[in-house]
N, C-alpha and C positions, 0 to 999 in steps of 0.2 A: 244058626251061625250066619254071620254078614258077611257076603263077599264082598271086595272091592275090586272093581273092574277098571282096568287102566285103559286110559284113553291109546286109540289106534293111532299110532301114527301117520299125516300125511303129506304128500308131497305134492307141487300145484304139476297139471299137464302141463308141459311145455313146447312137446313136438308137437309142430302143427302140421306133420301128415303123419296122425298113427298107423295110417294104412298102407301106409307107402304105394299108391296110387300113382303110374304111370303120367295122366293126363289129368288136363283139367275138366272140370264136369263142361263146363261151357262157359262161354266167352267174359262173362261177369266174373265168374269167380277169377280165368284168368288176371284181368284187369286187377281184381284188387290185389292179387297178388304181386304182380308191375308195381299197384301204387302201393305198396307196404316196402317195393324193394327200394325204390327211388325217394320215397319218405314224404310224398306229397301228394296230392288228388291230380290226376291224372287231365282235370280240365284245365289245372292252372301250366299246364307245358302249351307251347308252342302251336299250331296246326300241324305240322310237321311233323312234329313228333308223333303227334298222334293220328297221323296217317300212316308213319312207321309201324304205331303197335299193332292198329286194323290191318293192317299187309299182314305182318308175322302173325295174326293171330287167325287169318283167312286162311294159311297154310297147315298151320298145325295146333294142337292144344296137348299136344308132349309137352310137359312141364321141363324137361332139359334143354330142350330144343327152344323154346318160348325164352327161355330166362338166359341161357347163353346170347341169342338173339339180340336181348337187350341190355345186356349188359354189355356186348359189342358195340351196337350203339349209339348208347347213352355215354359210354366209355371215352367213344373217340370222340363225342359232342364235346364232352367237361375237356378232354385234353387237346383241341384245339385241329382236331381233324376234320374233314371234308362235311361234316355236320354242324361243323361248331357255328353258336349263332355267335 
């Protein structure tokens, strides 16, 4: 007798911390994480800016602390605050 075996079902990962991990391992993966948020490689910003991220990122690598950081920012950059170029 032949069985037929139905295909599993699957669904694609999409959390990208399944570990829910406090921090960042180290200052690279920070960074790509910056440039995933901001939607762009991190060399085409400004000097300043990226003197900004080297600051916050010499303080801490709390990924809450990190990304609040700059989403402050980058925030006040685009809306015409004391960063904007």
């Amino acid at each position: 007798m032949k069985q037929i075996v139905e295909p599993v079902p699957t669904r694609a990962f999409d959390d990208p911390d399944p570990f829910n991990e406090q921090h960042y391992e180290n200052t690279v993966k920070a960074k790509v994480a910056i440039s995933k948020y901001l939607g762009q490689p991190l060399t085409l910003l400004e000097q300043g800016d990226r003197d900004m991220i080297e600051a916050i990122l010499s303080e801490t690598l709390d990924k809450k602390s990190v990304m609040l950081q700059v989403k402050n920012y980058f925030n006040k950059s685009l809306g015409g605050g004391e960063n904007a170029h």
